[in-house]
Residue frames relative to the residue before (quaternion, step in Angstrom):
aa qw qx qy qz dx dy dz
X 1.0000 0.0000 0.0000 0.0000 0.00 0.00 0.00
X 0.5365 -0.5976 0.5729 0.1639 3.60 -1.30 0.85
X 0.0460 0.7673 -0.6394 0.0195 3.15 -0.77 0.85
X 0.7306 -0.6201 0.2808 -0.0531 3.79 -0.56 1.67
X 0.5874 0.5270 -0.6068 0.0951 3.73 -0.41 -1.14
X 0.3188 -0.6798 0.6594 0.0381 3.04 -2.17 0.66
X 0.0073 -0.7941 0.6065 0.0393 3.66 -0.47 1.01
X 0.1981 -0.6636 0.6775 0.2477 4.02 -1.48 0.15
X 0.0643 0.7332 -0.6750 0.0515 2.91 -1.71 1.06
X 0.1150 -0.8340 0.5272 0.1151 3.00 -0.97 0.72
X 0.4383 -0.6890 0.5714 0.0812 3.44 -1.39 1.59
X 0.2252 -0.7083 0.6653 0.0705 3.51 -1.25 1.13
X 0.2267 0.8075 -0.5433 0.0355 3.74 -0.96 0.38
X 0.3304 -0.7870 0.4142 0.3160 3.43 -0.83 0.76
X 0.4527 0.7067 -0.4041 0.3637 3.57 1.31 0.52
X 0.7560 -0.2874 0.2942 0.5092 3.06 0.30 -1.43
X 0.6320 -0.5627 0.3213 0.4250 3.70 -0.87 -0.14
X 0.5231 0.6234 -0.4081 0.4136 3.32 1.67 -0.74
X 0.7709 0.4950 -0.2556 0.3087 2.96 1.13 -1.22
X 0.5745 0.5666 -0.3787 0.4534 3.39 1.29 -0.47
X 0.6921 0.2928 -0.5314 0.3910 3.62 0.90 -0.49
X 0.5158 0.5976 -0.4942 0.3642 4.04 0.37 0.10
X 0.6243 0.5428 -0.3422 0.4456 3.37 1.37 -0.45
X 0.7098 0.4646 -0.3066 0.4316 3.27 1.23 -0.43
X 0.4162 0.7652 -0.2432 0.4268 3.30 1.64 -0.81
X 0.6924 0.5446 -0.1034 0.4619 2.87 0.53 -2.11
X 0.6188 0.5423 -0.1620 0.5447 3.80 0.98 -1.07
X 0.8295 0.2521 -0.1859 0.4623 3.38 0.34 -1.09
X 0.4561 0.5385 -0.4867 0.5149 4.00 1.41 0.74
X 0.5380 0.5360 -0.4955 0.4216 3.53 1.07 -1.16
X 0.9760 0.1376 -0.0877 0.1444 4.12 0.04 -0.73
X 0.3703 0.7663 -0.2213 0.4760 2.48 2.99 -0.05
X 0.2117 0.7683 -0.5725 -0.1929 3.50 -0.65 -0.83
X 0.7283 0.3301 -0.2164 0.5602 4.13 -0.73 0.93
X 0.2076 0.6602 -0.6836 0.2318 3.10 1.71 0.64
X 0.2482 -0.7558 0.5744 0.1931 3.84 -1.81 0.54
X 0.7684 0.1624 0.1445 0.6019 3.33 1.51 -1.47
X 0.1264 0.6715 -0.7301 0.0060 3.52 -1.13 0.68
X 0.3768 -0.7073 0.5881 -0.1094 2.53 -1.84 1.33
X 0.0143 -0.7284 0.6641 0.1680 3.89 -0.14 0.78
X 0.3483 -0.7467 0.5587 0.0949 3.52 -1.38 1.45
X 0.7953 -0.3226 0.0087 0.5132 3.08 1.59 -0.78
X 0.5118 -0.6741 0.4333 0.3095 4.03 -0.52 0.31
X 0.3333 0.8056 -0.4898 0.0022 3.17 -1.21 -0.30
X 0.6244 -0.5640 0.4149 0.3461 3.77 -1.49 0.07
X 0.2490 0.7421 -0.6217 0.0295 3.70 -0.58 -0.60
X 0.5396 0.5340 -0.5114 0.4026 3.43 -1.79 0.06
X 0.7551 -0.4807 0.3054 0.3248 3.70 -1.15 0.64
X 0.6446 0.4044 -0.0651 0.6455 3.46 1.13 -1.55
X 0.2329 -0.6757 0.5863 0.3814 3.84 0.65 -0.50
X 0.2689 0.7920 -0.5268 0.1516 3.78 0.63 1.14
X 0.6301 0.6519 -0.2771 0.3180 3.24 1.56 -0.72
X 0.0180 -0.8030 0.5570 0.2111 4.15 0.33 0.43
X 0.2114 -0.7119 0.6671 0.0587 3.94 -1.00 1.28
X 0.1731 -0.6596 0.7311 -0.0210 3.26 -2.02 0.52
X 0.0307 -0.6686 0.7430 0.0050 3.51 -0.75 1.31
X 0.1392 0.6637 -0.7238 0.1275 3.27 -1.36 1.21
X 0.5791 -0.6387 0.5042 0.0497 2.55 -1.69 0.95
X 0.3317 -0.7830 0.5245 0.0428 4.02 -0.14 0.95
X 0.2967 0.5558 -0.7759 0.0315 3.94 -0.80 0.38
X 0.1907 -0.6988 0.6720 -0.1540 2.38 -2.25 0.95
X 0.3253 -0.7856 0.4143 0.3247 3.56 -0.02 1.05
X 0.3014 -0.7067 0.5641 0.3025 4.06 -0.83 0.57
X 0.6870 -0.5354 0.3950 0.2921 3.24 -1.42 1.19
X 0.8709 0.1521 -0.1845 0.4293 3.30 -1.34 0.67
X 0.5823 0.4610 -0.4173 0.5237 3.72 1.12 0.97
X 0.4376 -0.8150 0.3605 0.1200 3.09 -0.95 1.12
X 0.1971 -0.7732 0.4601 0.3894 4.04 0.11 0.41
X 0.3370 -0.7948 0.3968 0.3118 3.46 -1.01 0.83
């Protein structure tokens, strides 16, 4: 049996949202490992100027020593 976990992060970039979610991505490889699925939940602007584009996504990862079936 597969065993899951699911974490939210959210990427900031001054490019674009695609890029911000790769910024999180990118972040969650530096400490993840069996990442399976990411999910963007949702986009947006922020930041004084609204220059900043964010990405909340949603990580799964498979937990060590479960098997996928």
């Amino acid at each position: 049996m597969a065993v899951v976990k699911i974490i939210e992060l959210v990427g900031s970039s001054k490019e674009s949202t695609d890029d911000a979610a790769r910024q999180a991505l990118r972040s969650a490889r530096s400490s993840l490992r069996n990442i399976r699925a990411v999910d963007i939940v949702s986009t947006g602007l922020r930041g004084d100027n609204l220059d900043e584009y964010r990405a909340h996504v949603r990580v799964a990862f498979l937990i060590e020593g479960t098997e996928v079936d």
